[in-house]
N, C-alpha and C positions, 0 to 999 in steps of 0.2 A: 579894313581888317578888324577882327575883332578885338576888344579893348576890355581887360580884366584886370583889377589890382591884383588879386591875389596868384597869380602865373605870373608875373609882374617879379611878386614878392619869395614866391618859390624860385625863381630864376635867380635874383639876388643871391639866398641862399645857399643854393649849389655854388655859385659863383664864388663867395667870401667863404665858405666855412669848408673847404677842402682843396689842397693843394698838394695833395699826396700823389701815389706810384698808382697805375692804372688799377693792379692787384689788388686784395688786402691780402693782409701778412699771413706767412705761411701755415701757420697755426689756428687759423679762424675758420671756423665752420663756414660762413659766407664765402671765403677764398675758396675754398675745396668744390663748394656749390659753384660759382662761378667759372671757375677752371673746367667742371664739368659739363657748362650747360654748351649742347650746340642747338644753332637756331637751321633747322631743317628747309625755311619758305623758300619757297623756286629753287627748288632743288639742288640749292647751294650751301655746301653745310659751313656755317660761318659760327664765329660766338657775336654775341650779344651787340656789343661796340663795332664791329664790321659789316651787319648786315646789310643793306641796302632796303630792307623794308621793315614797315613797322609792326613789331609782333607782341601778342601776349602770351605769357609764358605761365602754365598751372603745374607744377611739380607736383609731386606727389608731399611734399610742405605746406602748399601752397593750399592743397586741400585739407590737409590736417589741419588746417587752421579752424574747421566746423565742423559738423556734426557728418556724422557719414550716412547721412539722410539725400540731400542731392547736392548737385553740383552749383547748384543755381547762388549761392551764396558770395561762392569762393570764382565764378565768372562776373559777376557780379561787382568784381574789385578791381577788373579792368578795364580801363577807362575807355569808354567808346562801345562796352559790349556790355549785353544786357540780356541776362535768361528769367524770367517766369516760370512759374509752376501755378497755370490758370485755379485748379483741382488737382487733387491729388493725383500723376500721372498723365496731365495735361501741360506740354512743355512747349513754352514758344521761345526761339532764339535771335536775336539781333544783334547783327555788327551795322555799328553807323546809322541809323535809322533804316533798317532794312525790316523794322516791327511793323510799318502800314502796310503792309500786305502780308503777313503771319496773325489771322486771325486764330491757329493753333500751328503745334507743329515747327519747321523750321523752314523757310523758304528765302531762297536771295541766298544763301550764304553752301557752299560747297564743303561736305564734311570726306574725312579719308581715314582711315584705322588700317592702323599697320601698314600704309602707304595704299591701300584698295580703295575703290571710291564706295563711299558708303552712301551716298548719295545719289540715287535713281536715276536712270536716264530720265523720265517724269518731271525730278525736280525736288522730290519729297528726300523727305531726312528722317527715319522711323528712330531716333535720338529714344523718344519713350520705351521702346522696347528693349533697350538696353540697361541693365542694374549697373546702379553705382559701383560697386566692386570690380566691375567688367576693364574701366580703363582706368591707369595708373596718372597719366598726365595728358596735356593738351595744350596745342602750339596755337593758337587763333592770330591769321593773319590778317589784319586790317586794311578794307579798301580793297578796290577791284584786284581778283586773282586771274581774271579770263584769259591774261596772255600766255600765261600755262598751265591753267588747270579749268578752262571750259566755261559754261556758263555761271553766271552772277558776278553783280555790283557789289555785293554786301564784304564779303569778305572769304576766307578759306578757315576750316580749322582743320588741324591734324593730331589725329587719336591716339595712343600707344596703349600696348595692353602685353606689351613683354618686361620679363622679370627683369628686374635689376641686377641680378647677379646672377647669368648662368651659369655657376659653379656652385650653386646653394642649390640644395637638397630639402623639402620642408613642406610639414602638414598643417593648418592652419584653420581656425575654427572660431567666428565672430556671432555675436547675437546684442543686437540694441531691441530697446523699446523708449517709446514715448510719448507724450500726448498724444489723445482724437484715436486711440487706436493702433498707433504703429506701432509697429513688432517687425525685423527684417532679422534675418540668417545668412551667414557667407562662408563657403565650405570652401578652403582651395588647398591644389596638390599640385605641388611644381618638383618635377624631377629635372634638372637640368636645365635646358634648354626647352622643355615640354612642361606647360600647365593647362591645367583643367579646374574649374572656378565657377561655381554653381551659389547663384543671388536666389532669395526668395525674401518679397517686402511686401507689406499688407498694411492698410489703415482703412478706420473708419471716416476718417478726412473730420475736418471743419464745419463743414456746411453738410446741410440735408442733401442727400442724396450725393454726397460725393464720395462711394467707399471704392476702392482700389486694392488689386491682387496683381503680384508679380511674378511670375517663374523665367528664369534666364540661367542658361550653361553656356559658357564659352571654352572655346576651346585656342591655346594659341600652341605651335611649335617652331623649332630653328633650330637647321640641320645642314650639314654640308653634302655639297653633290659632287661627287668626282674630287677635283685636287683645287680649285679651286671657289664654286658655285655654292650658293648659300641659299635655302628652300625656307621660307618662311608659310607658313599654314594658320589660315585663321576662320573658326567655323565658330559658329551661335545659332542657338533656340530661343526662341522666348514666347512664353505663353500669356497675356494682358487685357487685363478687365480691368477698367473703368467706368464707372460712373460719372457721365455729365450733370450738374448743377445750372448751368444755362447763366445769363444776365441776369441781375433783379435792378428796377430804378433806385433816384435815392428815394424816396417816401418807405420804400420794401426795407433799404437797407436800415438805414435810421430806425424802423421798427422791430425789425430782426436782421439783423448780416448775415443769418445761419440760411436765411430762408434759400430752397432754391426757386427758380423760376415759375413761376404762379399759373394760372390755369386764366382764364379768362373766358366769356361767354361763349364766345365764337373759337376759340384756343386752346389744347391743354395744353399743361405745364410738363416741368421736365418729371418730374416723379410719376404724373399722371400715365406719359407716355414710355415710360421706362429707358428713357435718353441712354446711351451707353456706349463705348466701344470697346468691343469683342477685337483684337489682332491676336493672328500667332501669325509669327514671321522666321525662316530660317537661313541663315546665311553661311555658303560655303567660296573662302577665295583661299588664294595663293600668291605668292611674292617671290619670284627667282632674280636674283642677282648674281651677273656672270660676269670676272674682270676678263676681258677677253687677252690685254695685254696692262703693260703700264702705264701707258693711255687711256684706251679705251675700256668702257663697262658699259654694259647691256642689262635692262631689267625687265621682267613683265608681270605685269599684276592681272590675274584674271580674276572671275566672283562671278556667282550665282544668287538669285536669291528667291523666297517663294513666299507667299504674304496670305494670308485669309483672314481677309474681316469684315464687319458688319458691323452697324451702326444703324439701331434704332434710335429716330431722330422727332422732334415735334412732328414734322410734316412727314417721314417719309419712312420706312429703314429702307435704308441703301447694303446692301450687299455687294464684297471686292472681290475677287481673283487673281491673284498679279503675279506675273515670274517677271525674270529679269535677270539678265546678261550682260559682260561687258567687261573692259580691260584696257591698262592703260601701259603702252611701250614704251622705254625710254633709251636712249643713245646719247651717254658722255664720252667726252675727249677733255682729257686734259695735257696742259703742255708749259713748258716756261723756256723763255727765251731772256737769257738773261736776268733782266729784273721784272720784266712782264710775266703774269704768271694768268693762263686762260683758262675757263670752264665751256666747252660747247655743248649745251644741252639739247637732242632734238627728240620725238615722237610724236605722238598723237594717242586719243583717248575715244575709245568709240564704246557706245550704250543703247539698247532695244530695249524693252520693255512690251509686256503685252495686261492689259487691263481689261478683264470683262467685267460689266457695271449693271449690277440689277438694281431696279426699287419697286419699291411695294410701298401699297397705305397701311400704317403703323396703328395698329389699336391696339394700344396698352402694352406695346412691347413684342407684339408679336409681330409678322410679317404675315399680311392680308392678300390683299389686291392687287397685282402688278402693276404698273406703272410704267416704266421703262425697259427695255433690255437693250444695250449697248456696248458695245465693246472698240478702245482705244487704244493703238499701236504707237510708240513713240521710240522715235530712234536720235540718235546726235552725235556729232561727231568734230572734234578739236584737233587738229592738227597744232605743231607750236614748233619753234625754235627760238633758243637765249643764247645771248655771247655773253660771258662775262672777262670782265680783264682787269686782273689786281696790278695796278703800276705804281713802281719802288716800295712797295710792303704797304703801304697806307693809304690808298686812293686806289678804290673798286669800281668800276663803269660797267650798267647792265644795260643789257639793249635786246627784247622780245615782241614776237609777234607772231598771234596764232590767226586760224582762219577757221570759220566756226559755223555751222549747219546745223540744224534742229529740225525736226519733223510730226506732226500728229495725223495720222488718219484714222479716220472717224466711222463708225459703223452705226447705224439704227438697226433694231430688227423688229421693238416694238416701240410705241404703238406703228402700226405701217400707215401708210405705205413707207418701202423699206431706203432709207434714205443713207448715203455714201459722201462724204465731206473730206476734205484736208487744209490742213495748214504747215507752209514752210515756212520758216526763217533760214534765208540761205546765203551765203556770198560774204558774211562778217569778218574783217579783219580787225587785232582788234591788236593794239601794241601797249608796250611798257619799257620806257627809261627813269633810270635809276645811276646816281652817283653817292657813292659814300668816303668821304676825308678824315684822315687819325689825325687827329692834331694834337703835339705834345705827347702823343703816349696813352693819354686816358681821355681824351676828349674827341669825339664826331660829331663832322653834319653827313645829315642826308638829307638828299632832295629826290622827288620822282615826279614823272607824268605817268597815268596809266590809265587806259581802257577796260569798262565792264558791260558787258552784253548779258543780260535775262532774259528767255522768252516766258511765258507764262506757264506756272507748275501744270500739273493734271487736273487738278483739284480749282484751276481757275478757269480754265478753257474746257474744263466739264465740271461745271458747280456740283453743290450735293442735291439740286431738285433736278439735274438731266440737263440733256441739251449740250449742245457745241458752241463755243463763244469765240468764232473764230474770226471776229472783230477785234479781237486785243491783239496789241501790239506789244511788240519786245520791248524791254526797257533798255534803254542803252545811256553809258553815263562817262564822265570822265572826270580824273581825280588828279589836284595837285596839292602837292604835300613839300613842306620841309622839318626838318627835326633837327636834335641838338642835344646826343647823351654826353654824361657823365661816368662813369666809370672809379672808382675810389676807394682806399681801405676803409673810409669812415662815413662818405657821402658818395649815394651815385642813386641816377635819376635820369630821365627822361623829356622832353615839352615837344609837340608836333603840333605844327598846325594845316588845313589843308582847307581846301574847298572845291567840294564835287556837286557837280551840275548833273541833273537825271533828267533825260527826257523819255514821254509815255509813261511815267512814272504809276505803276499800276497803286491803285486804294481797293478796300472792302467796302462794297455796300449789303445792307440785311432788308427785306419785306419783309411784311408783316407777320408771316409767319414762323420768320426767324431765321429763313434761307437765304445763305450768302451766292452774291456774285459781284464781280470785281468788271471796275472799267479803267482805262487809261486816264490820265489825271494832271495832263499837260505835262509839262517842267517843275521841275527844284530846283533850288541853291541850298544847298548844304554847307555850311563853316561851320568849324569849332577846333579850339585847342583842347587837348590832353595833354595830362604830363602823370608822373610818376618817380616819388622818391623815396630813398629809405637812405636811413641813417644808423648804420649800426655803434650803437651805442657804446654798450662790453660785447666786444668778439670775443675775445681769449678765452679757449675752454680751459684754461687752467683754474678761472676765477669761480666762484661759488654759485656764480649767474651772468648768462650773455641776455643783453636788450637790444630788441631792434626796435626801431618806430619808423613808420610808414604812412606815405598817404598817398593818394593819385585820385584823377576825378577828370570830368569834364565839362566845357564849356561851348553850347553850340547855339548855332541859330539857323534853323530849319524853314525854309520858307515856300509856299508853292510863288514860281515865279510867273506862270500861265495857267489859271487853272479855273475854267466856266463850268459853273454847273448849272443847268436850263437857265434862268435868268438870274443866277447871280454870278458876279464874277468874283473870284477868292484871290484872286492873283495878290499875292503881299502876305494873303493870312499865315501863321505859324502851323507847321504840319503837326495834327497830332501827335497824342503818345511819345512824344520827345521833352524831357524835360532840358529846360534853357543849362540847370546847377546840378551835379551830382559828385559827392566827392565820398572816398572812404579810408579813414584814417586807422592804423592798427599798432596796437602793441603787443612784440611777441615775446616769453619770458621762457627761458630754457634754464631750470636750476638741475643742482649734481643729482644724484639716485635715480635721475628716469622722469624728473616730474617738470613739465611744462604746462604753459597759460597761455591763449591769445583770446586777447579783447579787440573787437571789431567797434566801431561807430559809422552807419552809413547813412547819409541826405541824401534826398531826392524832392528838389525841388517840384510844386505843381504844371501839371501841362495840359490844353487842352484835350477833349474827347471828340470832338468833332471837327472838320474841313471852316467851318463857321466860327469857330472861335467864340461859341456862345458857350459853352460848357467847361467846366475846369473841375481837375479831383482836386485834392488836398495835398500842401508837403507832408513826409515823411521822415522820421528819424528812427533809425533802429539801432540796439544795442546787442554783440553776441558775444558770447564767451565759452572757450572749452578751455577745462583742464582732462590733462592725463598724465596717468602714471605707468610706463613702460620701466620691465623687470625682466634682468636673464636668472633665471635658476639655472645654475650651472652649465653645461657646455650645450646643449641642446633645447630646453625648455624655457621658453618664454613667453610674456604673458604683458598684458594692454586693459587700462581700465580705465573709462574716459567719462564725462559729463559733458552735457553742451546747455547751454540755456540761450533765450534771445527776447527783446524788449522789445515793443516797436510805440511810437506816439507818432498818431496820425488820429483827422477827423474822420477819414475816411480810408483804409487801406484795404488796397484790393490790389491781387497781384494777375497781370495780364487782363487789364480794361478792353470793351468788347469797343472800336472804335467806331464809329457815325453810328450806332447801335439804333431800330427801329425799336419804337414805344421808350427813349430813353434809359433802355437797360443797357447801361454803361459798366456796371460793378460785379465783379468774381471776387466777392469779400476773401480774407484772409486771416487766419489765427493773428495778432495786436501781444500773446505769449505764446511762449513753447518749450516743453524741456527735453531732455533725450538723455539716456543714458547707456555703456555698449560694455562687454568686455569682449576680448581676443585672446586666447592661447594659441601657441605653434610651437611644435615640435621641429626641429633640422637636425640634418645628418650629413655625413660626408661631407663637410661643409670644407671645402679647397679656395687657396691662391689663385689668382690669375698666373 
């Protein structure tokens, strides 16, 4: 197992310096926070110290802690997960080392907003089409979710984008700017239980050739149906242009960071070719929930969605098409028999997709010469059921298991002759056990086993140069975990350790002209501990100033355990893009009239960039800080004026490394400073009681 002083020394810690009541005291901001939070994963609404799995939690706090630029910071401080921002508008997402196969984008890991799967029957995660302002917080579940919520290893997250108080009435009106360009706008109008929240973000980015435009409207509502049923609504637009900047080596970087990817004899570069992606994307679902009796409740989430994009690329512009369908049913029973108290959760979750795929030869940006015409249908389907059973109030037993189908069929129509393909993955059972123990009132363990099944996104089994790759194999993995919170008025924390085994374990490879396509990549072993604490310092808002101080981080060792490539064998080597050390430690300062501070400090240790273990970036340290000043003028007008600044020292920083990269272009340089500044006014009215 793995062996670290400082979780060692963090455990100590929590152990000796709190001996308090599970709470903190009634008057503490953190007590109110706590009391309110529920942890939603497997569709068990539990708090925090009950759950049975291990989850990260982003409050709408938890992002004010930085700049309301992206989220990538503030996920970033939970131990285990790890978001990017390659170029401005270019976002890759990893839970657990689910980054070796997210060469952009988010893959391996299951996203859901307002309970809809936001997540393509495909596999894809359009995360970038979404503006910041759009979702309020995010539940990210760690470790395989497949036994109820369908395909991927990586993990689940769950989105929200409903008001805090649907009894507030209120107009709202944001505008930041800040280095390289940025300037964003956030207009929202929440009457009730109805808002509508319209993003527009724009920068000239860091590097050449990466400028970026955003337009996004969302729409969320929640409304009762009849005497009992509850109708939630959730529709988005968004219109996205980026510019790609490509890899540069180190020799390019060292001489310029800004550079983007360079031309070469036989090659052009990304400037040359006018690299970019054009998406607008539209999504329309719905949410009903019907208690049927004082047992039973029924839910059904359905969603549409409609995609158009292109992507002029070194080698190609590829042209999308894509709709998409699909909806997830769900069937509770609840019951208590005496001191047993049961959850029976069952449904299923079915997803189509339809993709027609053009490419053309790319000169200079425009689309030439055709290439391909193809078109791919993808469907999936998850059935599941959970039992859960709380016995004598403090000991929780979960016990699930889904059965899981995936589907591609494949069309050519050019060049011909006209050629017809499929791939199934069919027959997947895939389970999860979980126990969780109250000891004393403020102390748990958990422990679980659980199953995760991936087949390979759209985007792997049709690369971006064409073709069907219906050689790859699903990843399938399995995850054992135990944990050990805390819960306290003055300390409470977290430590997990597990170790998941992946086999078919899919990676990215690049040719030389810069087109990915991915192969199966033998086995992993995956360990590492996380932990997470905070220690609030002054709670009492009576005093002049409340402190909190916090840190979490993690500790892994990623290894392929089978893994040939032509003649060499890697088997032992350390997997990519995983760094071994990552911790982030924070102080947060709430003083009286409206003015708070939080200071960030976050390490990231070095990791290889390649399967070979011959290449390594550099560590990193970065430093962030906002203050702001929130004001009511009288009964209705209020008002938000914030600053954000950030530090980083590194030799080398680049955020989202292109990994086993062809010609050694490894580095998506990254701003090393940056400043930001915003204000916010809002107007409320009718503002009521619960």
């Amino acid at each position: 197992m793995l062996k670290i002083s400082i979780t060692g020394l963090m455990a100590a810690f929590i152990i000796l310096n709190d001996t308090g009541p599970a709470m903190a005291q009634s008057d503490s901001l953190q007590a109110r926070e706590l009391r309110e939070i529920t942890v939603h994963a497997f569709e068990s609404d539990k708090d925090p110290l009950s759950t049975t799995a291990t989850v990260g939690m982003l409050s709408p706090r938890s992002l004010s802690r930085f700049s309301n630029y992206t989220w990538a910071n503030a996920v970033n401080t939970i131990p285990g997960v790890r978001m990017d921002e390659r170029s401005p508008g270019s976002y890759r997402f990893s839970v657990r080392g689910s980054l070796i196969r997210s060469p952009f984008g988010v893959r391996n890991v299951k996203f859901y907003w307002n309970g809809i799967p936001f997540t393509d029957a495909s596999g894809n995660t359009p995360l970038n089409s979404v503006d910041y302002g759009a979702i309020q917080s995010m539940e990210i579940i760690k470790g395989p979710g497949s036994s109820i919520y369908g395909a991927g290893t990586g993990g689940v997250v769950l989105m929200q984008s409903r008001p805090d108080n649907e009894f507030q009435n209120r107009a709202e009106q944001s505008v930041s700017f800040g280095k390289y360009g940025f300037h964003s706008r956030n207009s929202t109008l929440q009457v009730g239980g109805m808002s509508i929240q319209y993003g527009h973000s724009e920068q000239d980015g860091y590097r050449n050739h990466s400028n970026m435009v955003r337009d996004a409207i969302r729409f969320t509502s929640t409304s009762n149906i009849g005497e009992k049923g509850t109708l939630s609504l959730l529709g988005m637009y968004s219109d996205l242009y980026y510019q790609t900047p490509g890899g540069i080596n180190l020799a390019q970087y060292q001489s310029n960071p800004r550079l983007a990817r360079q031309s070469t004899p036989t090659i052009p570069g990304s400037e040359a070719q006018k690299a970019a992606i054009y998406t607008r994307m539209a999504l329309l679902g719905g949410n009903y929930v019907l208690p049927l009796s004082d047992s039973w409740t029924q839910s059904t989430a359905l969603y549409l969605t409609f995609t158009d994009f292109a992507n002029p690329f070194i080698s190609n512009f590829e042209k999308r098409d894509e709709n998409g369908i699909g909806g997830r049913n769900i069937w509770q029973h609840k019951s208590e028999w005496g001191n047993v108290k049961t959850n029976w959760t069952s449904g299923f979750e079915w997803q189509y997709g339809k993709s027609a795929q053009r490419n053309y030869d790319n000169i200079g940006g425009v689309a030439d010469k055709q290439q391909t015409t193809e078109d791919i249908r993808t469907s999936n389907l998850s059935v599941f059921s959970q039992l859960e059973a709380v016995l004598l109030t403090d000991l929780t037993l979960s016990a699930g298991l889904s059965y899981n189908t995936s589907k591609y069929k494949y069309e050519r129509y050019f060049p011909l002759p006209y050629n017809e393909d499929q791939k199934t993955f069919d027959g997947i059972f895939i389970p999860r056990f979980a126990a969780n123990k109250i000891i004393a009132g403020n102390w748990s363990v958990t422990a679980s086993y659980s199953g995760g099944f991936s087949p390979p996104t759209l985007q792997e089994v049709r690369p971006s140069a064409g073709g069907f790759r219906k050689d790859l194999e699903a990843e399938k993995g399995n995850n054992t975990e135990i944990g050990i919170r805390k819960a306290g008025k003055v300390i409470s924390g977290e430590i997990s350790l597990y170790h998941f085994g992946l086999r078919d374990a899919i990676v990215r490879r690049l040719d030389e002209s810069g087109a990915e396509y991915f192969v199966n990549a033998g086995k992993t072993k995956q360990r590492a501990v996380e932990w997470t604490i905070g220690w609030d310092i002054l709670s009492n808002p009576q005093l002049s100033v409340m402190l909190k101080l916090w840190n979490s981080g993690t500790y892994t060792k990623y290894t392929y355990e089978e893994f040939q490539q032509a003649d060499a064998d890697l088997s032992g080597k350390l997997i990519p893009g995983i760094p071994r050390f990552s911790q982030s430690t924070g102080l947060d300062v709430l003083l009286k009239y409206g003015v708070s501070a939080f200071l960030t400090y976050q390490h990231g240790d070095s990791f290889y960039l390649n399967d070979a273990n011959t290449v390594k970036n550099t560590a990193y340290n970065q430093w962030a800080a906002r203050v702001s000043w929130k004001k009511s003028w009288g009964q209705h007008f209020y008002s938000e004026l914030s600053a954000s600044a950030e530090k980083v020292n590194a030799g080398i920083y680049s955020l989202g490394y292109d990994l086993n990269a062809f010609g050694n272009r490894y580095f998506n340089s990254a701003p090393k400073n940056n400043l930001w500044a915003g204000v916010k006014i809002g107007w409320e009215w009718q503002k009521n009681s619960r």
